[in-house]
C-alpha positions as CSV (number, residue, x, y, z in Angstrom):
1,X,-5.0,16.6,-16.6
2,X,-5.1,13.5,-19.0
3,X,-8.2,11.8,-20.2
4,X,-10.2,8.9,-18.8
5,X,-8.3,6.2,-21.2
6,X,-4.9,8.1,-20.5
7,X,-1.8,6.1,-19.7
8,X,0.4,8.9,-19.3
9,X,0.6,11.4,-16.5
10,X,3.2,13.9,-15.1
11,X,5.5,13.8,-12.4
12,X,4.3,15.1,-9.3
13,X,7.9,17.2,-8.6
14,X,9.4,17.2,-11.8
15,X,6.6,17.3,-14.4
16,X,8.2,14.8,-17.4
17,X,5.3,12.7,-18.6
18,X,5.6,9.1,-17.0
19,X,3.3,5.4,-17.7
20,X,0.4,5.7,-15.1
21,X,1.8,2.5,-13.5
22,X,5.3,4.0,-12.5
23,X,5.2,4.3,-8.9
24,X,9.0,6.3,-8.6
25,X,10.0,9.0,-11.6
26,X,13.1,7.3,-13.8
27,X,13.9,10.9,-14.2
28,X,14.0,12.5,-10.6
29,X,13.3,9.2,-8.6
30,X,10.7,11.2,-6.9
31,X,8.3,8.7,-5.1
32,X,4.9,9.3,-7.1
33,X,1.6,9.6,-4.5
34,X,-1.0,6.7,-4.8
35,X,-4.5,7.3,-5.4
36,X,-6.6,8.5,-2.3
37,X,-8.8,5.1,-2.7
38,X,-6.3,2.8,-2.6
39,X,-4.9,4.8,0.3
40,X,-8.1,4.9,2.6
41,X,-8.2,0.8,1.3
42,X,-4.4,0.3,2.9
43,X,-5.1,2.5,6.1
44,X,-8.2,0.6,6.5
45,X,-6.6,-2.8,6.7
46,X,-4.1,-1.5,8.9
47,X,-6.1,-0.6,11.3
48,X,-8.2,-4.0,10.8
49,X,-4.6,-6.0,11.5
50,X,-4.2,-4.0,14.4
51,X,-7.0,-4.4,16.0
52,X,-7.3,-8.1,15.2
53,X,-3.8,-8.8,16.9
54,X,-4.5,-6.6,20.1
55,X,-7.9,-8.6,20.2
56,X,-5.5,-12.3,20.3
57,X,-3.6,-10.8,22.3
58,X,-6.0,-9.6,25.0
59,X,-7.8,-13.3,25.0
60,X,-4.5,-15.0,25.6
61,X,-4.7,-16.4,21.9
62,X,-0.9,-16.2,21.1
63,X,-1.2,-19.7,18.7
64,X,-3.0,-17.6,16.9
65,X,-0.6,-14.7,16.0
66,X,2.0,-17.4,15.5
67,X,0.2,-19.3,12.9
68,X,-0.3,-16.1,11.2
69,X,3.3,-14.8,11.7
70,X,4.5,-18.5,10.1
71,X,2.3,-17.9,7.0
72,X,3.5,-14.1,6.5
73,X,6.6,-15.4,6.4
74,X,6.3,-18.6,3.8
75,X,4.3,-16.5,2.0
76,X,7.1,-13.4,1.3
């Protein structure tokens, strides 16, 4: 396990040592699993997004979701 001011850590399937940023191994192009806080952070907002369009969705608020869509877009 490497220290707190490590920025080296191993492969998950393949164990070569790889930059604590690197979200794929350049060796075995094994995806490389994300921290449990940022993973609980993404399934939260998820489920916030979802709710939020099934909320404009039962009040008949489709401007809405369009608006949003049009921004998603420009935005990517």
């Amino acid at each position: 396990m490497p220290g707190p001011g490590s920025t080296s850590r191993q492969c998950s399937s393949c164990c070569m040592s790889l930059n604590v940023a690197c979200k794929t191994c350049k060796f075995c192009k094994a995806v490389q699993p994300r921290k449990l806080r940022l993973n609980k952070r993404m399934e939260k907002f998820d489920t916030k997004a979802n709710t939020w369009v099934q909320a404009q969705k039962r009040n008949k608020t489709s401007s809405h979701l369009r608006d949003q869509a049009a921004l998603v877009k420009c935005n990517i």
